[in-house]
C-alpha positions in Angstrom: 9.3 145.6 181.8 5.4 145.6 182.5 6.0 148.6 184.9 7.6 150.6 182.1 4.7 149.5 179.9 2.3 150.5 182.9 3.7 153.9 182.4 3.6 154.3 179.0 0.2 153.7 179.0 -0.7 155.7 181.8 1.3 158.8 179.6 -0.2 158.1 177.4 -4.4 156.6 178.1 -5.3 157.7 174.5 -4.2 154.2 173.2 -6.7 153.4 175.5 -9.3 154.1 172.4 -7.5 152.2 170.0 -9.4 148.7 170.0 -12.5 150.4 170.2 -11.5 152.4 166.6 -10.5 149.5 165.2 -14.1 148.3 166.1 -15.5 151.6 164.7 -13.6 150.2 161.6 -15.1 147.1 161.4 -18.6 148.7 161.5 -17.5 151.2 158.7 -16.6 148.2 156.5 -19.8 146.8 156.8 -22.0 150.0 156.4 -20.1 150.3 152.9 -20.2 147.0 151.9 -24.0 147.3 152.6 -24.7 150.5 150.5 -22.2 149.4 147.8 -23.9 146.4 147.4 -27.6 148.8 146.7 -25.5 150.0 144.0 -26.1 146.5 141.5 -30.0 148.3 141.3 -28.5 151.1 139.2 -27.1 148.4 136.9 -30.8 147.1 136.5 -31.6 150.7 134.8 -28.3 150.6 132.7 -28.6 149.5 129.1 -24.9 150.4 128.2 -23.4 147.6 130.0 -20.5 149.9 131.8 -21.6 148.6 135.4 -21.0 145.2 136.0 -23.1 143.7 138.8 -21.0 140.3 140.2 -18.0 143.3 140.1 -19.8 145.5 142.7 -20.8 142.5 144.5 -17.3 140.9 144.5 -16.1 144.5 146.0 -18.8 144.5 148.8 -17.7 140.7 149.5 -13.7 142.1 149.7 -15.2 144.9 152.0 -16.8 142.4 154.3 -13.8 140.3 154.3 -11.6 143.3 154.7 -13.7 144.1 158.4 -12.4 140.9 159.4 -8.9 142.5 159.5 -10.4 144.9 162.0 -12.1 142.2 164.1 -8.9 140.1 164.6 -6.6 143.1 165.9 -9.5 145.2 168.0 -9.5 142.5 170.3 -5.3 141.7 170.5 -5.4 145.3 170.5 -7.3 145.5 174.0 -5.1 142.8 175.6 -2.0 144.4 174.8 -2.8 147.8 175.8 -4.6 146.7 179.0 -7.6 147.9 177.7 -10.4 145.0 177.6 -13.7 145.7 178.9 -17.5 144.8 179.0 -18.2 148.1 177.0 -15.7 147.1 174.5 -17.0 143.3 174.0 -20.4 145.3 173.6 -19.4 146.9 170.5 -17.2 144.3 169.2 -20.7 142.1 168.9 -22.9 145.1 167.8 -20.1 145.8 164.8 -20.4 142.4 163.9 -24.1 142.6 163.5 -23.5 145.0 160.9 -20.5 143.3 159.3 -21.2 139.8 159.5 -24.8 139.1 160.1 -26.4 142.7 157.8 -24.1 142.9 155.2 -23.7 139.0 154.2 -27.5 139.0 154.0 -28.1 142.3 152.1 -25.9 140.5 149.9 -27.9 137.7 149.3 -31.0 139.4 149.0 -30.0 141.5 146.1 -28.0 139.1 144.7 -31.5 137.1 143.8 -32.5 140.0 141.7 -30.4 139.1 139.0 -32.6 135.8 138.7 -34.3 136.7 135.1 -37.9 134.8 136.4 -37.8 137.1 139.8 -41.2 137.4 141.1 -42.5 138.6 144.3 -43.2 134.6 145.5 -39.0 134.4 144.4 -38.4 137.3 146.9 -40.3 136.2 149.7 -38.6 132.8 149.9 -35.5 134.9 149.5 -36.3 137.2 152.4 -36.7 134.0 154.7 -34.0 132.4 154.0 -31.9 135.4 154.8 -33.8 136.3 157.6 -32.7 133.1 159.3 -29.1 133.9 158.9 -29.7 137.5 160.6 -31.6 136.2 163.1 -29.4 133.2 163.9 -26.8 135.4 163.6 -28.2 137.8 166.5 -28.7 134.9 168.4 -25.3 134.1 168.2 -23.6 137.2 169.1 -26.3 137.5 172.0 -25.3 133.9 173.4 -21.6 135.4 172.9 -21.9 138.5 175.1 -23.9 136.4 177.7 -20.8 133.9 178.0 -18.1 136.6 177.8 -19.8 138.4 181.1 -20.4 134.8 182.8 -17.2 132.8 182.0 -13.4 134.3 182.3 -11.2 132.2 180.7 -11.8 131.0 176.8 -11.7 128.1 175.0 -10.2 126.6 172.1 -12.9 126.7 170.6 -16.3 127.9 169.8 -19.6 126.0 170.0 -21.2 126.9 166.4 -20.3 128.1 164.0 -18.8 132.0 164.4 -20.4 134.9 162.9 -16.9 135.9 160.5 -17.1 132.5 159.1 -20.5 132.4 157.7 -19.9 135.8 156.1 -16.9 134.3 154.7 -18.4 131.5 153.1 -20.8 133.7 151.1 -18.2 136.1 150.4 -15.5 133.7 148.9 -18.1 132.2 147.2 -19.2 135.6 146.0 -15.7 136.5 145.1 -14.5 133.3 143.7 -17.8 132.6 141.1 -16.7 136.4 140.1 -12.9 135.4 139.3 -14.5 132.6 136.9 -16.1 134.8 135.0 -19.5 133.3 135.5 -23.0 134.7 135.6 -24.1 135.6 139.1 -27.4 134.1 138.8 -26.2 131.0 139.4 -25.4 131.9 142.8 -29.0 133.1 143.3 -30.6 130.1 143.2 -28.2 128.2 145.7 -26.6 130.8 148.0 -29.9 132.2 149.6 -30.4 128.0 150.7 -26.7 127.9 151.9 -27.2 131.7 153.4 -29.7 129.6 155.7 -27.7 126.8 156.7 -24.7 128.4 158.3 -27.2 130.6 159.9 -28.7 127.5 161.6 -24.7 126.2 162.5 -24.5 129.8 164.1 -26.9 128.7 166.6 -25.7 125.2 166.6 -23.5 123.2 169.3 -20.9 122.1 166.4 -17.8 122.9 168.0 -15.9 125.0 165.3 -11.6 125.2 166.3 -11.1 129.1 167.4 -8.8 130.2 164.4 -6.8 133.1 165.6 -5.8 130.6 168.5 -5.0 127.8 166.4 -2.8 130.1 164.1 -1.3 131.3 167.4 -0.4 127.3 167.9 1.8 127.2 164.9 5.1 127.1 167.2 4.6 124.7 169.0 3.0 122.2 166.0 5.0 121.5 163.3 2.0 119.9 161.4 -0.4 122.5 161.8 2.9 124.4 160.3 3.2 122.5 157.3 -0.6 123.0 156.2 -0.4 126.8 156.9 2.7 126.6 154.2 1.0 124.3 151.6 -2.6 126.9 152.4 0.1 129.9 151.5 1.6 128.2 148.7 -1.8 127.7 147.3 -2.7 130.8 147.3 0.2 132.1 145.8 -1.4 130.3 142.4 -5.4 130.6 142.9 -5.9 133.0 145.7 -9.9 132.9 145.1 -10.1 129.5 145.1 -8.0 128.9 147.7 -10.0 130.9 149.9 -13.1 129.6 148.7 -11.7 126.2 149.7 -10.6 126.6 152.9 -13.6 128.6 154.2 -15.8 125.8 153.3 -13.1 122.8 154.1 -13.5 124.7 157.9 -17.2 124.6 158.1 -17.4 120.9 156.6 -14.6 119.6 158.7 -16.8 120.6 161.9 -19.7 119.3 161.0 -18.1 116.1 159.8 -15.9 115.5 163.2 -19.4 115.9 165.0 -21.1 113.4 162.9 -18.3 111.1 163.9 -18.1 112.0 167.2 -22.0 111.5 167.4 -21.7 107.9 165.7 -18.5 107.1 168.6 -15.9 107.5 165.6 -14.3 110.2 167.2 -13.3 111.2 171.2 -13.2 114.8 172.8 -15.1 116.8 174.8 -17.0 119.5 173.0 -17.3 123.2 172.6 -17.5 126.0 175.7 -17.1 129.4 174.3 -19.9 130.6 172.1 
């Protein structure tokens, strides 16, 4: 069976290029999601009210999300066709500075412009607090690349918090405070502060469960079964706030079960991917 696969791939060595498309892809999401989001400044020189702002930034947090798509398969893509390498990790990380460390915090940034008292002192503070995700965020997928060439194997999980997931905790909480119908400025005033604390568990040693490999676990545990159904069910209902929930519930969870593993509550040995 792997010989015949051998040869297929050897007929046929364009599939060679498909992870790295897929990564192209990811990229792409995130460049659009970026200059959609520069479109809310148009609604600041529209009177008529036919542009709604927290719509174009609910469709540049679906965008972001979207990449994610692109960021699971590029890598199961390179596995099954024999086609992992160092180049490819490379872009993988560079895509998802775009995607996951740019967008989110072009995001924030512009999202503060909808604060009615906006001043340059607002925008400064602003552009801090964002800077530190992107920066943490850089760190992050630095400290990534460096353990990918170094170490092998993998782990079951990941020490701090990964890149996808603090995007998706600004973008479900984007998306969601859209589906309720409420004003986006009351995002502004919180989500630049919370912008700056998953950048700082980006950089963290908070061991954070490795998703795709805990979905891939669902076989063999009947529990971790059970709460994918009740999740699905859920969402079946209130897909926003499901989301919303369960994005957060992942990065509270982790920083709980350090806490109590720091207090001697909890046993287990911690994080060695990054």
């Amino acid at each position: 069976m792997k010989k015949n696969v051998r040869a297929f791939l050897e007929r046929n060595r364009w599939l060679k290029a498909v992870p790295n498309s897929l990564t192209i892809c990811n990229s792409l999401c995130g460049f659009a999601a970026i200059i959609n989001t520069l479109r809310v400044y148009e609604v600041m020189h529209t009177s008529d009210g036919s542009i709604d702002s927290a719509e174009i930034l609910a469709v540049s947090a679906m965008m972001i999300l979207f990449a994610m798509v692109f960021d699971a398969f590029d890598g199961f893509a390179a596995r099954i066709l024999n086609a992992a390498s160092m180049h490819g990790i490379q872009m993988d990380s560079l895509a998802d500075m775009v995607t996951f460390g740019v967008a989110p915090a072009t995001l924030i940034v512009v999202i503060t412009h909808s604060l009615p008292n906006f001043n340059e002192s607002n925008f400064l503070i602003v552009w801090a607090l964002a800077a530190i995700y992107l920066g943490c965020a850089a760190l992050r997928l630095a400290t990534y690349n460096v353990h990918a060439m170094i170490e092998k194997k993998g782990s079951d999980k990941f020490s701090g918090l990964p890149s996808p997931g603090a995007a998706a905790a600004i973008c479900t909480t984007v998306i969601y405070y859209n589906s309720l119908g409420m004003e986006i400025k009351h995002l502004a005033v919180t989500l630049p502060v919370y912008c700056a604390i998953l950048g700082l568990l980006m950089v963290s040693r908070i061991p954070y469960t490795h998703f795709a490999k805990w979905l891939l676990s669902l076989k063999r545990n009947r529990k971790r079964m059970l709460i994918v159904v009740a999740v699905l069910i859920c969402a079946c209902f209130q897909l926003e706030l499901t989301a919303f929930a369960v994005v957060n519930a992942y990065i509270l969870i982790g920083i709980l079960a350090a806490l109590f593993r720091k207090l001697g509550f909890l046993s287990g040995a911690g994080a060695k991917e990054a």
